[in-house]
N, C-alpha and C positions, 0 to 999 in steps of 0.2 A: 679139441677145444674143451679148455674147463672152467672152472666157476672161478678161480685165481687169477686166470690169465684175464676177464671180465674186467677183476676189480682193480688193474694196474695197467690197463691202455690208456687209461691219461695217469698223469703222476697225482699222488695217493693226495687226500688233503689230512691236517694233519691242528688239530685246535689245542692250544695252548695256553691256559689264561696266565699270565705274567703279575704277579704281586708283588715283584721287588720292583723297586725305585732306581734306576742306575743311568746317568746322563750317560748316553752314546760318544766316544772318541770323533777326534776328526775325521769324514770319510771324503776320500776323493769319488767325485761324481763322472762317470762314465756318459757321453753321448749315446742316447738309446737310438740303437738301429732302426734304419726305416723299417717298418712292419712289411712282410711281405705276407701277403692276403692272395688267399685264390679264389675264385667264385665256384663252391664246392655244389656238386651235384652228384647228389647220391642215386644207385642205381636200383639200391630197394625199396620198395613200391611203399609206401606209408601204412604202418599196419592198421588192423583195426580197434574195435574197444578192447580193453585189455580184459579178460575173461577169469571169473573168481569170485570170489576167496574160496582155496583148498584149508582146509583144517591141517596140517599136521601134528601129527600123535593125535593120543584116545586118551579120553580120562576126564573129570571133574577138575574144574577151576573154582574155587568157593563153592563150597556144598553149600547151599541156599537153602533146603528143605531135606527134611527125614518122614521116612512114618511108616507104620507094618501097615498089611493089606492080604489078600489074597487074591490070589491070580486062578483062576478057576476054582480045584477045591484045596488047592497046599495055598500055606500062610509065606510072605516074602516080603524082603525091606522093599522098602521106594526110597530113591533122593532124585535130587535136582539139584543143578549147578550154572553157574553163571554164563557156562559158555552154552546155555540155552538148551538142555538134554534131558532129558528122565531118563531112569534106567530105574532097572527089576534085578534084585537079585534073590537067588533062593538061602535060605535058613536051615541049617545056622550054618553054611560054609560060605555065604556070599558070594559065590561062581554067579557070574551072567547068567539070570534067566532068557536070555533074548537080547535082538538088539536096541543099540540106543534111540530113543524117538526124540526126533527135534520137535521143541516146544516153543522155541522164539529168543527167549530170554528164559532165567534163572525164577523158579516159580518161590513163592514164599510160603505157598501153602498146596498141599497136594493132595489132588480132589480124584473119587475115582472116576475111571477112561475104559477107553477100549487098547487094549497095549497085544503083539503081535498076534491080531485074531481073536484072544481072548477078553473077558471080562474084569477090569481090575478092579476092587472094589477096597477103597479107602474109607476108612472110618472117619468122621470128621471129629478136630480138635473137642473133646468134652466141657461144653458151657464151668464155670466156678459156679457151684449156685451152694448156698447154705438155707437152713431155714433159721429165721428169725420169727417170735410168735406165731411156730407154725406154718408159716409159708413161706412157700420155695420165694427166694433172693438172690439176685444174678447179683456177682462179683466182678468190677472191672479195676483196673489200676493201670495209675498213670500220675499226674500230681497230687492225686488223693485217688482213696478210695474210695470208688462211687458204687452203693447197695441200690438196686433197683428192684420193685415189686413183678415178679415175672406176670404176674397175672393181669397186673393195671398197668404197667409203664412207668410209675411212680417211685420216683427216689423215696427210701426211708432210710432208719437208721443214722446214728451219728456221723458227723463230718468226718475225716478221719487225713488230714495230711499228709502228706509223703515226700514233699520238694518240690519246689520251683522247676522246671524244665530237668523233670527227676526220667530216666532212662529204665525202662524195666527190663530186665531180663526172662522172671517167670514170677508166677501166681500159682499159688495152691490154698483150695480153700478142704479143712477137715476140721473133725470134732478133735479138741484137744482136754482132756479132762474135764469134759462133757460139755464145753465152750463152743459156739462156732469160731473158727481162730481162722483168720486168712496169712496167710506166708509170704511175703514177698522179697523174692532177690531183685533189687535194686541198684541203685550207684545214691541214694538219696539226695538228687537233685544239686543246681549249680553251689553250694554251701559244701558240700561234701567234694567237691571235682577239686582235683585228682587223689582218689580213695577208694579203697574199697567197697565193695560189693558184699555187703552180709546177705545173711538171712535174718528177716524181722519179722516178729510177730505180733499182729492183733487181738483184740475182744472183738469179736462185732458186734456184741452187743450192745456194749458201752464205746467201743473206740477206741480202749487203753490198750497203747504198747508193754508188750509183754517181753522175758528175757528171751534174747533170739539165741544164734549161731553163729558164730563173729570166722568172718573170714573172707575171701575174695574168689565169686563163684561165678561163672557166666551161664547157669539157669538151675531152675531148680522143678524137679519132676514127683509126685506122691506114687508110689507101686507098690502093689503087693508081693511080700516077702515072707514064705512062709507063714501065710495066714495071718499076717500081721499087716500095716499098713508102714510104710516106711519113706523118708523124702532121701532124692537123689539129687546131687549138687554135682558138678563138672568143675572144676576148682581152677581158678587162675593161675600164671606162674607159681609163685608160691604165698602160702595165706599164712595166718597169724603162728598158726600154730606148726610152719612146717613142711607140710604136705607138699609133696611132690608135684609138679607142671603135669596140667593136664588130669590129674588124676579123679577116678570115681568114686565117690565118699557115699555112702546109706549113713542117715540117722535117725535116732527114735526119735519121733516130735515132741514126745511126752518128757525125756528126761534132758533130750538135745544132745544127747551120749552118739558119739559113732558107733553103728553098728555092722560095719563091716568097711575097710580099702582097699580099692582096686588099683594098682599102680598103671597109671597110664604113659602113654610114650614122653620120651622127651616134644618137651614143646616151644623150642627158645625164641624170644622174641627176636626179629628179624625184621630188617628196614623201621624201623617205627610202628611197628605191626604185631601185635600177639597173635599166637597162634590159635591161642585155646581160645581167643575170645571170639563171640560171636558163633561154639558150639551149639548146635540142633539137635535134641536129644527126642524119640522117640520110644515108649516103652511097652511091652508086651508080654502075655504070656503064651508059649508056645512048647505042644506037652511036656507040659506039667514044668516048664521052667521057666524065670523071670527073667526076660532077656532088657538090654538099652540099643537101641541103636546110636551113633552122636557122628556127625560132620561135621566140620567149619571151613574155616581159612587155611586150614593145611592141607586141605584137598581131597584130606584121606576119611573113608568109611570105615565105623571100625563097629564092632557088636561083643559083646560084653554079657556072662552069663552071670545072673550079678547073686544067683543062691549058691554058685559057686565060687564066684569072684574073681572072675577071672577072664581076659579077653579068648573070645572064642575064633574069631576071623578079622581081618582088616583088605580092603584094597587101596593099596597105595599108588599115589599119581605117578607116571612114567615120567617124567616132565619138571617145571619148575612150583615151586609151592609160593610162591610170591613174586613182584612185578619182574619183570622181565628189564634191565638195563642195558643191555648191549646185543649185537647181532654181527656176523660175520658171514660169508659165506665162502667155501674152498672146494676143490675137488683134485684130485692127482691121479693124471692117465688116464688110464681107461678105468678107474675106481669108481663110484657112485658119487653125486653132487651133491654135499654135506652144507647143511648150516649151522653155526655154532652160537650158543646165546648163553650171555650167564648173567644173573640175578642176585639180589639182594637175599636169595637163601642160600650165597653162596656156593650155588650151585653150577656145572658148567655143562650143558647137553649137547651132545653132537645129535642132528636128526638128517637124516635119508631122504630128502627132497623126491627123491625120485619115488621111494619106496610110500615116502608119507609117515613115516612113524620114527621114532626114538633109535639110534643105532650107538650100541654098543652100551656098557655101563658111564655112568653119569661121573663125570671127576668132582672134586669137591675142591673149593678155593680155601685154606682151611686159616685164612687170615683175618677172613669180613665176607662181606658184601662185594658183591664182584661190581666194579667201575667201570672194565674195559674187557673188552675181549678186541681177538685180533687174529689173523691167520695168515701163515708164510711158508714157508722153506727156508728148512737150514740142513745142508749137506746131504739133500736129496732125499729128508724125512718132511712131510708134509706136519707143521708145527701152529699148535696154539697160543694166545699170550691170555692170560689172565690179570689182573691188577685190582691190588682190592687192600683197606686195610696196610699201606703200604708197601707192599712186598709185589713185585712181580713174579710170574712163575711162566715158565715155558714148558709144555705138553707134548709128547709124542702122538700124534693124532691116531695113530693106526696100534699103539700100545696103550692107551688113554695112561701113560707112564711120565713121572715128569723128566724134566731136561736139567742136568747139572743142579747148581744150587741158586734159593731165591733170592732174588736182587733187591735190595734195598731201594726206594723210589719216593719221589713227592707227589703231591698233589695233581702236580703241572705234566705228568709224565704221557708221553703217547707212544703208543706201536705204531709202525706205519711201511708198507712192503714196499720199497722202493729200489729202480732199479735192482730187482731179483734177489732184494737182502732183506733182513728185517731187521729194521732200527729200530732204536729208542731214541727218543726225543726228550730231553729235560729242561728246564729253567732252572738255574741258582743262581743268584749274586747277580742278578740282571743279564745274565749269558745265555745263550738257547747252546748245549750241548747235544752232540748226537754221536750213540754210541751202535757197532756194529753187532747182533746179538749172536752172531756165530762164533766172533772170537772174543766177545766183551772188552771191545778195547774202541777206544776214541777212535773216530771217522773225521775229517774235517780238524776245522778250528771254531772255538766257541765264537757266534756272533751274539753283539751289542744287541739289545732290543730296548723298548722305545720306555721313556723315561715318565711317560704319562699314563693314559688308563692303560688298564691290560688287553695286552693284544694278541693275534689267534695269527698262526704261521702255515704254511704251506711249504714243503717242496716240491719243485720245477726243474725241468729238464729247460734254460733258456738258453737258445744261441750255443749248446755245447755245454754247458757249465750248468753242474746244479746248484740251484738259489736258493735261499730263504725268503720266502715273500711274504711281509707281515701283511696281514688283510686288515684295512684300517682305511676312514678319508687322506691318510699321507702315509700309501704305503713305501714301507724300505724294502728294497732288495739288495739282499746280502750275498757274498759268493762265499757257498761252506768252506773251499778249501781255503782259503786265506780268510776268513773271517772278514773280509773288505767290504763298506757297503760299496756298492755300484749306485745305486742311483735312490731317489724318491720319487716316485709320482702318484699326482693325484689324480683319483677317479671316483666315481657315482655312488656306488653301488655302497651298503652297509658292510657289519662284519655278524650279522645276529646267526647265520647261517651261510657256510661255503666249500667250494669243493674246486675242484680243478680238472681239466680236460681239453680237447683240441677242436678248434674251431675255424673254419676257413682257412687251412694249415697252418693256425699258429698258435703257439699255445695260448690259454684263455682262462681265468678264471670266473665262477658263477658264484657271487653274494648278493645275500639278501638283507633286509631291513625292512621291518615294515610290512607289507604287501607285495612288494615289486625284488625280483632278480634281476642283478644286472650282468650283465659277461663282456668283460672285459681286458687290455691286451694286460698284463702283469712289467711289460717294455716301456708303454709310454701311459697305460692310464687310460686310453682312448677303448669308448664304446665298440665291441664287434660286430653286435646284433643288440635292435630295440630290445628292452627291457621285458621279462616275462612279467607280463600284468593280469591278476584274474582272481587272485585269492580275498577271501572275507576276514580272512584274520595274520594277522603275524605268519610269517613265514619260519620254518624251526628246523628244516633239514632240507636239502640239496645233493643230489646224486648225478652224477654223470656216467655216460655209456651210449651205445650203440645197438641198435636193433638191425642187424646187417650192416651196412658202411651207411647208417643215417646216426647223425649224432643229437642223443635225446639227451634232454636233462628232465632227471625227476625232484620234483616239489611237494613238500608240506607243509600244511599251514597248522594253526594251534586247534581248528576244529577238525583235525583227524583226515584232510580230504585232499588227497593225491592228485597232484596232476603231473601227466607227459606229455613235453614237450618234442616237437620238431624244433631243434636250434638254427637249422635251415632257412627257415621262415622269420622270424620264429613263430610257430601258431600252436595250438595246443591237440595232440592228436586222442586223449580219452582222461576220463579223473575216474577217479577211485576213493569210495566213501570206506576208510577204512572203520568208522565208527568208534574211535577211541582214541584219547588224547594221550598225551606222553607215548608217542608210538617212536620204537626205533626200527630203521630201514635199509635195508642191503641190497643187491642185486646180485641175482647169478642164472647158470644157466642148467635146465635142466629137458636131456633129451633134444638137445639143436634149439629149444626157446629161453628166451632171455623171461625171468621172471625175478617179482618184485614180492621181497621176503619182509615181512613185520609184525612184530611182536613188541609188547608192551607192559602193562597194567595186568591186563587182564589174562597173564600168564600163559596165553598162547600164540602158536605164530603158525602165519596163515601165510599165501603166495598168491600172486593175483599172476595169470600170464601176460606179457607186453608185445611180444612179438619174437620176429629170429633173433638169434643167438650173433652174436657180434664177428665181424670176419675182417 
């Protein structure tokens, strides 16, 4: 039994949106067969709560926090990341000091702990304070800068603006030819959006803006530099003058001259998302040299010796560096049970369900942002589909190598493993084309689809023949080989989310709208089982399968929160808070159990177990 054979005991569902306009030909209507219905009863026993969430892979999702510390008597980073972890590592090669500690969630600021046994002891962030006549003056910034008397509590000093619902990045307060002068990296508030991020400078004394540093920086850090005092910016894609994504810039404050750049990684923006934005920079001296540490949204740790200028170590994530869009799951023989997910970083990862971690090198979609993933057989090579950016591409799973050359595709395109093959499904000119991807050649005959909104399609194995069944309140069914429709009928249930599988031996499909699934015959339209009822929000995804010879359907709603059903009943046998919205969902099986794969947002994908393995 493998994770393939899981995802094709009922026939695959397969969504389409349809944006052309094309009134459907005459179709002669066929008499739907009486439904033959059995009163099914299954002989495995109703499992229990479904058990989880497994993490798989290791690594930082959004580095959320940085900052040096010492861990007994040696000096070492700390970060923190979203998927809720601290981790230690040692200076200056960043190898694991130890293992990761769960903290809950993604800390924003890192306080010292007790981390394996020992003592960590974190410095906390340095107050801004200047003095003004003499005494100490806390420094904060936000839509102005606000000077407070450390001593009394009392605002002084001049008002000093900065923007409307202004975004700060970083604050440094130092003497600037003999001034106190505050720094601040900004976005300067809703008047400035969408703009850059300089660095500006103040008088505090008076208030007066003074000449800054023009550029586009996501924070800004004061360090000493060879005995000098020096400001460190992290630089946006690219700023006014040039400079490289990502990159470490030193400048004098006094003449605003760079004093030293560090070229940093590539950093492209991806899904609507920059990478370098929302770096966390920490800074230190460690004998005798001035090191940075910085993380963000790329996942990656990276430490920089910045009197030599140069990056000294980085760890980079196993995994994906941005959301997660799609998920499959395959296995072949007696191989390990693989899940394949690929994302808006263009990335495509196979991961070892069994083993729990990343397997094998990461392929790369090298067209965009991956839209689809998909998994099959073609001539006895266990196969990937990718689509992204137009192009499809087909993968050797067991060579991470690709297959022939990339296909040209639309929008509307789907993989989908049907009957032991793996099609491509397309829309043009108001026709649903499907093509065979072993020999790249037309399967069937294009069917008409529907002349009104866009509609989402399925193939079915009905009565012998496979159909096209648009999922809609009047849906059509079409017969691929002749492109004929056979029939329309209406039924309940929405089209926001749907899948297909077998129910009271007859084939069935499960859509949603709204709150409610409904399963129903795809023959005549008619209800097979009451309608699954129980969700607080929209329903967004729909899974069919088997836990032994019981047939479940899995559901999700827009607040993240799984349920399984018994289609038997129907009753509801456990739910599952996955905790994150925009989640996508698989089934497979690992070790004889049927388990539920999903990943997201939040760059990782976890497994919850459901029960036995489908027989």
């Amino acid at each position: 039994m493998n994770v393939l054979r899981f995802r094709v005991l009922g026939p695959v569902a397969v969504t389409l949106a349809l944006l052309a306009l094309v009134a459907p030909g005459p179709a002669v209507q066929e008499t739907a067969p009486a439904p033959r219905l059995c009163d099914e009863r299954p002989a495995t026993p109703p499992p229990g709560v479904p058990e989880g969430p497994a993490v798989v892979g290791d690594g930082h999702t959004d580095i959320t926090a940085v900052a040096f510390g010492t861990l007994g008597t040696r000096t070492v980073a700390v970060s923190s990341g979203r998927e809720g972890t601290l981790r230690v590592w040692d200076v200056p090669s960043l190898a694991p000091a130890g293992k990761p500690v769960e903290v809950g969630r993604g800390l924003s600021v890192i306080a010292s702990r007790r981390f394996g046994g020992e003592k960590l002891s974190v410095a906390p962030d340095r107050e801004q304070v200047a003095r003004l006549g003499g005494r100490p003056t806390r420094v904060t910034a936000g839509d102005e800068l606000v000077l407070t008397d450390v001593a009394t509590g009392r605002r002084v000093g001049p008002r000093i603006p900065l923007g409307e619902d202004n975004g700060v990045n970083g604050l440094v307060v130092l003497d600037v030819g003999g001034r106190p002068t505050a720094v601040v990296n900004d976005d300067g508030g809703d008047e400035n959006e969408p703009g850059p991020d300089p660095l500006r400078f103040f008088d505090l004394r008076t208030g007066r803006r003074l000449g800054g540093i023009t550029g586009d920086f996501s924070t800004v850090r004061a360090v000493s530099l060879r005995g000098r005092v020096a400001l460190l910016t992290v630089d946006q894609p690219v700023d006014d003058a040039g400079t490289a994504s990502g990159t470490i810039t030193l400048w004098d404050p006094e003449s605003r001259r760079r004093l030293a750049v560090i070229p940093g990684p590539d950093l492209p923006a991806s899904g609507g998302r920059i990478m370098s934005r929302g770096q966390h920079v920490a800074t230190a001296s460690v004998g005798g040299h001035a090191y940075a540490l910085a993380g963000g949204a790329d996942d990656t740790l990276r430490l920089w010796d910045l009197d030599e200028a140069r990056l000294v170590a980085s760890v980079t994530p196993e995994g994906h560096t941005d959301e997660i869009t799609g998920v499959a799951t395959t296995g072949g023989g007696s191989g390990p049970p693989f899940a394949v997910t690929g994302g808006t970083d263009g990335r495509i990862v196979v991961w070892d369900l069994a083993a729990g971690r990343r397997s094998g090198p990461v392929m790369t979609h090298p067209d965009g942002p991956v839209v689809l993933v998909a998994t099959g057989r073609i001539g006895g090579r266990q196969v990937v589909a990718s689509s992204g950016g137009g192009v499809l591409r087909l993968w050797d799973l067991a060579t991470r190598t690709g297959i022939g050359e990339p296909i040209p595709v639309g929008e509307t395109a789907v993989v989908a493993a049907y009957g032991g093959r793996m099609l491509l499904l397309e829309t043009r000119g108001g026709r649903t084309r499907v093509t065979d991807l072993a020999t790249r050649a037309a399967t069937g005959t294009p069917v008409a689809v529907a002349a009104t909104s866009p509609g989402r399609y399925l193939l079915m194995d009905l009565d012998g023949r496979t159909a096209v069944v648009e999922v809609r309140r009047r849906s059509r069914v079409s017969d691929l080989a002749t492109g004929r429709r056979l029939r329309t009928v209406l039924k309940a249930g929405g089209e926001d989310a749907f899948t297909s599988g077998r129910l009271r031996c007859a084939p069935v499909v499960l859509s949603g709208r709204g709150d409610a699934v409904h399963v129903w015959d795809p023959r005549t339209g008619a209800e097979v089982a009451a309608p699954l009822r129980g969700h607080r929000k929209g329903v967004q995804s729909v899974l069919y399968g088997r836990l032994g010879d019981r047939p479940v359907a899995v559901t999700m709603a827009g607040d993240g929160v799984v349920r399984l059903w018994d289609l038997t009943g129907p009753a509801v046998l456990g739910t599952v808070d996955t905790g994150r919205a925009y989640v996508r969902l698989a089934l497979g099986v690992v070790g004889g159990r049927t388990v539920l794969v999903a990943a997201g947002r939040d760059e990782q994908v976890r497994t919850w177990d459901l029960g036995p393995a489908p027989v």
